[in-house]
C-alpha positions in Angstrom: -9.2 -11.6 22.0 -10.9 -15.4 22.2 -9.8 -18.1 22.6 -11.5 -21.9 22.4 -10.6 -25.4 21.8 -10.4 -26.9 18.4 -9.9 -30.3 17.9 -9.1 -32.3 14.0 -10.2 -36.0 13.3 -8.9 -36.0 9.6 -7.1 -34.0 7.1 -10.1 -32.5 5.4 -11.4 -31.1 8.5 -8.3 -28.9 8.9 -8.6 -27.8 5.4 -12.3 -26.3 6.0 -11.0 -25.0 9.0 -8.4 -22.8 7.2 -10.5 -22.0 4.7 -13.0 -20.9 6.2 -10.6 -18.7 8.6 -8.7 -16.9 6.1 -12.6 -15.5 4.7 -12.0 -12.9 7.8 -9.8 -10.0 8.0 -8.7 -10.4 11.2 -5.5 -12.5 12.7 -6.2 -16.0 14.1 -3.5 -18.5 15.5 -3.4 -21.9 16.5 -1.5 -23.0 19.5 -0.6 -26.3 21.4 1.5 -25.6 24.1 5.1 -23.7 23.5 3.8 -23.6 19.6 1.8 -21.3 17.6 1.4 -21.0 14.3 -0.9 -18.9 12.0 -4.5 -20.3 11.3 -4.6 -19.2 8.2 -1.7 -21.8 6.9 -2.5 -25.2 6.1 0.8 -26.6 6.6 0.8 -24.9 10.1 -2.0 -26.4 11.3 -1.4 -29.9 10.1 1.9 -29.2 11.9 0.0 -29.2 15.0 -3.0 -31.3 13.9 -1.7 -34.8 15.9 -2.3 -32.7 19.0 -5.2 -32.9 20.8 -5.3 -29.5 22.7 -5.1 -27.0 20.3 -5.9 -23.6 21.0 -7.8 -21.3 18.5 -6.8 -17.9 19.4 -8.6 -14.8 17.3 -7.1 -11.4 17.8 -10.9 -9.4 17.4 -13.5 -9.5 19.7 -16.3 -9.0 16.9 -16.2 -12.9 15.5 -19.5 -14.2 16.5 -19.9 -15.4 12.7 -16.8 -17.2 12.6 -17.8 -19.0 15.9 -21.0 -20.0 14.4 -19.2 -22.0 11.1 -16.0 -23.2 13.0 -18.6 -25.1 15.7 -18.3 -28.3 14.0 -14.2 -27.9 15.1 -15.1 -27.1 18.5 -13.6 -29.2 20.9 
C-alpha cells in the first residue's frame, strides 16, 4: 500500500486525476480525515476536493507509473 498527498486547484485537475487513475487495475481511495471515497469517482473526489489534505491511498505496491503521471497532483 502508498499513500501521498494530493492536492486540486480547479475542477479540471480532479477530472485528469480520475481519469488517469481508473487506466490501472488496481483500487485507489481518496481520503480527508474520517472520509474516504473511491478515486476512481469523480463525484467522490469533488466531494472532497475543497479540502486541502487529501490523502491518495493505492492498494498495490507496484504503481511507480502512476506516481510518475499523477506528480503534477502531488501535494
Amino acid at each position: 500500500m502508498k499513500r501521498i498527498l494530493v492536492k486540486f486547484d480547479e475542477a479540471d485537475q480532479i477530472i485528469n486525476f480520475v481519469r488517469i487513475i481508473n487506466q490501472y487495475e488496481y483500487d485507489a481511495d481518496v481520503k480527508c480525515g474520517s472520509r474516504i471515497v473511491d478515486a476512481k469517482s469523480i463525484v467522490g473526489v469533488l466531494s472532497l476536493a475543497r479540502s486541502k489534505d487529501l490523502e491518495l491511498i493505492l492498494h498495490t505496491d507496484e504503481c511507480g507509473d502512476l506516481l510518475d503521471e499523477i506528480a503534477p497532483f502531488a501535494a
